[in-house]
N, C-alpha and C positions, 0 to 999 in steps of 0.2 A: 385407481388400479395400481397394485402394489407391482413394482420397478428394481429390480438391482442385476447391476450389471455381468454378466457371463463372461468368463474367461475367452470365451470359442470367440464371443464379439467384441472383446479387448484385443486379442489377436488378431482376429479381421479386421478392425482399423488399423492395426500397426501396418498389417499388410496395402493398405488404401493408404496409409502416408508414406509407405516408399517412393523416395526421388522428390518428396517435396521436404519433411517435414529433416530435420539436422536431429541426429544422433548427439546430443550435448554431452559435454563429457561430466564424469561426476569426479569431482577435484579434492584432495585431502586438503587442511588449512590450516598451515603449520601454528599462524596467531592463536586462532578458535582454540586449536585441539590443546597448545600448550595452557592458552589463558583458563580453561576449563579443565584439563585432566581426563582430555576422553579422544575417543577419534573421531573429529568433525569434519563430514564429507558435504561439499556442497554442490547440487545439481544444477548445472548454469543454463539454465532456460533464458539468462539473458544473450546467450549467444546462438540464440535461434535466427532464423533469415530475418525476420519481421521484431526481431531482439524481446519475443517473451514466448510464452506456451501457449497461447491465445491461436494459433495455426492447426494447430492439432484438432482441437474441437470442430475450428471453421470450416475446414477442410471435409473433415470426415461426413462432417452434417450434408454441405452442399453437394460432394460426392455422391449421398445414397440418396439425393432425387430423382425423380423421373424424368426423362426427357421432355414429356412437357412444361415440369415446373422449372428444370433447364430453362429453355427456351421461353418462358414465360418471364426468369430473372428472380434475382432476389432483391429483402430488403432488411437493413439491418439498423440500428441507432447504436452507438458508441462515441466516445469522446478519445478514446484513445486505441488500446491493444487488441480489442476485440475488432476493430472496420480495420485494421493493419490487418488481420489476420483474415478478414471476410475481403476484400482487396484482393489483396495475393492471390486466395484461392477462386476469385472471379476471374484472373488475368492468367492463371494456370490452367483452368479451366474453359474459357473463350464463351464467358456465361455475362450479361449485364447485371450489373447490384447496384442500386439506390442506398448508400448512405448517407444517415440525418445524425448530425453532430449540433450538440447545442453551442451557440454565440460567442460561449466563452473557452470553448476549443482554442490551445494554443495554436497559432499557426505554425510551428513546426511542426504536430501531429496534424495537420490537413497536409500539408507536404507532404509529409509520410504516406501519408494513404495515396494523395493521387499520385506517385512514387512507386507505388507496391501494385494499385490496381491499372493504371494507365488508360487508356481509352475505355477498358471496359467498365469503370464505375463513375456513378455521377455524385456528389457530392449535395445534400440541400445542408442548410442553413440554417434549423430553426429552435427560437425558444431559448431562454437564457440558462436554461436547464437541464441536467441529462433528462429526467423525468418528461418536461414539455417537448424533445427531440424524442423519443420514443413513443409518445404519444400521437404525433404529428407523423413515425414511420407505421404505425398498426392503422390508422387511419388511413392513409396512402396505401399500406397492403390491400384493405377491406376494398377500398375503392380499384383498385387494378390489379387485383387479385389475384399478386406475386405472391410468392414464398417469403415469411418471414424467418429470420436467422439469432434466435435468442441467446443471447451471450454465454448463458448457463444452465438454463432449466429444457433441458434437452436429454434423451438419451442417448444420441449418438455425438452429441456435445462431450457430455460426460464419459464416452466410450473412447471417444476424441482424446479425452485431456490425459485417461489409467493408462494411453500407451507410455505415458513416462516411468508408470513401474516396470516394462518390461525391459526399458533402457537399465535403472536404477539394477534390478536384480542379474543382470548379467554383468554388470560391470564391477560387482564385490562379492567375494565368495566369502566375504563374511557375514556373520548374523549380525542384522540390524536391530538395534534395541529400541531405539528412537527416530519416526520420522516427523518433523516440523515441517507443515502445509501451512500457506496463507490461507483464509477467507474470506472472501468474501462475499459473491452470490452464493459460492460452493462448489460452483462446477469442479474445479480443480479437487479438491476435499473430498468429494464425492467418488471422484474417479478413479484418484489416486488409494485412497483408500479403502475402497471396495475391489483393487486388485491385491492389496497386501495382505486386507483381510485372508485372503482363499491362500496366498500363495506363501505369506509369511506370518501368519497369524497371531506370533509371540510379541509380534514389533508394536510398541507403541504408537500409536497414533495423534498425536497431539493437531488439532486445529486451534492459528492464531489470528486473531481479528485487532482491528485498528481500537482501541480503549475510545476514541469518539464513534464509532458505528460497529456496533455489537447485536448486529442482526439474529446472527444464527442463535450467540449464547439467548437472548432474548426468544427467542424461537423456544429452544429448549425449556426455559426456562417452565413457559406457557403450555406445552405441548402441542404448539399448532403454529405454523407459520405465522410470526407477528411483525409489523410493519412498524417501526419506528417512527416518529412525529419529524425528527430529525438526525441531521449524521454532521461529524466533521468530516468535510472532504477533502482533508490536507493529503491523505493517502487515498489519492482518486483511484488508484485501481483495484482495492477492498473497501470505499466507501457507500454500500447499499444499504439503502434502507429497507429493503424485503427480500429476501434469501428465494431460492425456488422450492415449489412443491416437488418436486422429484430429489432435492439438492437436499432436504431438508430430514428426509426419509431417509437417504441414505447415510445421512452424514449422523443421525441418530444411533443407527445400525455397528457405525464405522470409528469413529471417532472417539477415544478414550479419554480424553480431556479438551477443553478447548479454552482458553484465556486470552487475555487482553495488554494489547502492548501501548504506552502511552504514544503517544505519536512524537514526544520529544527525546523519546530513550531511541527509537525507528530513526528520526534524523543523526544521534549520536553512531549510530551503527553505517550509517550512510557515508556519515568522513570518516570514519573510522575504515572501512572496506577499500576508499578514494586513496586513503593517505597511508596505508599499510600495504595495501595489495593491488593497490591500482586497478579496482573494479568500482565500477560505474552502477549504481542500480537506480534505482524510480522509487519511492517511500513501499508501496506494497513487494516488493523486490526484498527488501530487507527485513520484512515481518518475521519472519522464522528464524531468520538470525539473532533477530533482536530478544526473542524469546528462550532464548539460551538460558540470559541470565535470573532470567524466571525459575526455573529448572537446576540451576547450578549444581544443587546436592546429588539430586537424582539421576545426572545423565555423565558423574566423575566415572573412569574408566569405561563408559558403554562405547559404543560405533552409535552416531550420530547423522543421521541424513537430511541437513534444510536444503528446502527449495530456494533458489534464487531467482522471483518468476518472471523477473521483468527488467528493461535497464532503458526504456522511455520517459529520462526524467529531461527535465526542460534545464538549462543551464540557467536562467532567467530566476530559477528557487535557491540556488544556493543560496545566499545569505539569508534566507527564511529558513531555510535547514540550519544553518548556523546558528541563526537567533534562537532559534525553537531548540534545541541540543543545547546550549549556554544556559536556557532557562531553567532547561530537565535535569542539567547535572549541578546546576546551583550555584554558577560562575556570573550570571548575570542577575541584581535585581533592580527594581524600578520604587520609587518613591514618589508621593506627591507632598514636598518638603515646603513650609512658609516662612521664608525666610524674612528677617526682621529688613527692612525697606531702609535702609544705612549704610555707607559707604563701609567696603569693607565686611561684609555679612560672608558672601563668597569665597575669599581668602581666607575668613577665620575657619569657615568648613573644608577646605581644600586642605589647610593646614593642622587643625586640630582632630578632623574626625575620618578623614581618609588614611589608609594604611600605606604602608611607602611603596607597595608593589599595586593597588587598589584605583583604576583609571575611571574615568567619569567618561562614559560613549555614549550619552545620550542627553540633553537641556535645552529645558524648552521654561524661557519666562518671560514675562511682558508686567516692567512696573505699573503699579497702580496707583493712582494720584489718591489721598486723605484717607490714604491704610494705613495701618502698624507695620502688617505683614502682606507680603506677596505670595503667591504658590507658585513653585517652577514644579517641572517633570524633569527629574533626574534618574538617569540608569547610570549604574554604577558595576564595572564587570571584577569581580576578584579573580586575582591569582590563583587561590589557593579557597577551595569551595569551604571549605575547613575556616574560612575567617569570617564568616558571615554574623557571626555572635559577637565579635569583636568590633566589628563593623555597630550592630547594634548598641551595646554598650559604648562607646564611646557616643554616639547621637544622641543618647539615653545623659551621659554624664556632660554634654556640653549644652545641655536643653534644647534642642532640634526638635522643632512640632513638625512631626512627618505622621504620612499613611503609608504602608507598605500594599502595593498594589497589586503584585505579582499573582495573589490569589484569588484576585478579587476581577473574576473574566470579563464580564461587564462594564468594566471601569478602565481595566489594561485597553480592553480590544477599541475603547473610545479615544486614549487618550496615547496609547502607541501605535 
């Protein structure tokens, strides 16, 4: 049954989140707009109660049930922003919710949640998986024949999420050329975009997805909801393997382009937002920022609108956002070098083929008894991304039997 969303019932949810859901403000960004040449507004969904947009849907969903299914409770699986937002709107509401988070939930987002919901939600445990935790809540529904609460493939989810365009258009009276949406089930994409559709129709609509979980564009691609084998879940809160049927419908209708941001350009935009502007995001937080420079020719002088959807990031990742950002921008790389088993082999490489500003942050060797040569794992970070050829050539003219591993995923991800 074909589904898109009506203005009358974008407005009726806006009206059903008064007093819970934060009016977030939409910010100009003096960095963006200068580094780009446009006006880049960003809508900070990170400074929502529950600190992302994940509220609005939840809310609105568990609002339009019956007093039975009230009182019957709901049930949700999330690992992170989504049971923050199903949480709140249990403990707002004086309603019981069952959520199942899989094993490897940080325990700061279990915090979070039993923090937001308080006596009214119970918390299970299961599966090392989001997929095995969702599984383990629809079977728990079937059997006590609660209300389940789906992250994204919802219409009053989705009805939920568009009340951010009625924030977005009242708070610029100017024409918007460009909006950048994260993706990732779509709810967001869906919603958002299927109000600007009616209401701004000239504005571009760009949906951006994590370059390791490329649901939706694969969707498209197929013309039918298609479920990927696999995802990287560096950027947990756009990394789904299967988009929704409603989510997917819309976002076909809605969406004028949609592309792929690597996840180590996302981490570069993450310090970069920390150490410029002293905002804080979560890797799907930063998707549409990051996406900018995707875009760069095409959005010179336009007005600009990224979502900023989220800022539940774990402080326990930075130095993986580091790493990963060092990798993306070409500051750091990795070798697996054999070095001739002689006193003295290390000092000749320290000294003849490293660059004077070129540090060694990473070495890993263990001699080996009636070899020529040993193999250590060396990382090597440059100053200057621009030296990386100079780096080679000199290994190249001092005879260095190396591997350069950085491309090589399977061998990086074993041996760093």
């Amino acid at each position: 049954m074909s589904y898109f969303p009506a203005l009358k019932d974008i407005s009726r949810a806006r009206l059903t989140l008064n007093g819970v859901v934060v009016s977030t403000p939409l910010m100009p960004n003096l960095n963006l707009s200068e580094r780009f040449g446009a006006n880049v507004l960003l809508k900070r969904e990170d400074l929502q109660t529950v600190r992302s947009y994940k509220i609005r849907g939840a809310f609105n969903k568990i609002k339009s049930l019956s007093e039975e299914q009230m009182k019957n409770g709901i049930v949700c699986a999330s690992a992170g922003n989504h049971a923050q937002g199903v949480a709140l709107s249990c403990q707002k509401l004086g309603i019981k919710g069952t959520i199942f988070m899989p094993t490897t939930t940080p325990k700061q987002k279990i915090e979070q949640v039993k923090m937001f919901g308080r006596e009214y939600i119970d918390i299970v445990i299961a599966g090392d998986t989001f997929d095995c935790a969702n599984k383990a809540a629809v079977r728990f529904c079937e059997e006590s024949r609660q209300t389940f609460i789906h992250p994204f493939d919802d219409p009053k989810i989705i009805e939920g999420q568009a009340t951010m365009g009625i924030e977005i258009m009242q708070d610029t009276p100017q024409k918007i050329d460009y909006l950048f949406i994260p993706v990732g089930g779509g709810g967001l994409a869906a919603g958002l975009g299927s109000y600007f559709k009616q209401i701004s129709p000239d504005t571009k609509i760009i949906g951006v997805e994590p370059f390791g979980a490329q649901s939706m564009k694969a969707s498209f691609d197929k013309g039918e909801v298609t479920e990927l084998e696999q995802v990287d879940k560096f950027i947990d809160g756009a990394a789904v393997k299967r988009v929704g049927k409603y989510t997917f419908d819309i976002c076909r209708k809605v969406l004028d382009d949609i592309i792929a941001v690597p996840e180590g350009a996302v981490c570069t935009t993450i310090l970069e937002l920390y150490n410029q502007n002293a905002i804080v995001v979560e890797p799907a937080g930063a998707l549409s920022i990051s996406a900018l420079s995707f875009y760069a020719d095409k959005i010179k002088g336009k007005t600009v609108v990224c979502i900023v959807s989220g800022s539940n990031n774990d402080i326990t990742r930075t130095e993986e956002i580091r790493e990963r950002s060092l990798l993306y921008e070409g500051y750091k790389h990795y070798f697996v070098i054999r070095f001739p088993q002689r006193s003295g082999a290390l000092l000749s490489f320290v000294q003849n083929v490293l660059g004077p500003k070129d540090d060694i942050t990473h070495f890993s060797y263990s001699k080996k008894t009636n070899r020529e040569q040993g193999p250590a794992v060396v990382g090597i970070e440059l100053a200057d991304s621009g030296d990386f050829q100079a780096l080679i050539k000199r290994m190249d003219k001092n005879e260095i039997v190396y591997e350069y591993i950085n491309d090589k995923q399977d061998l990086f991800g074993f041996l760093i």
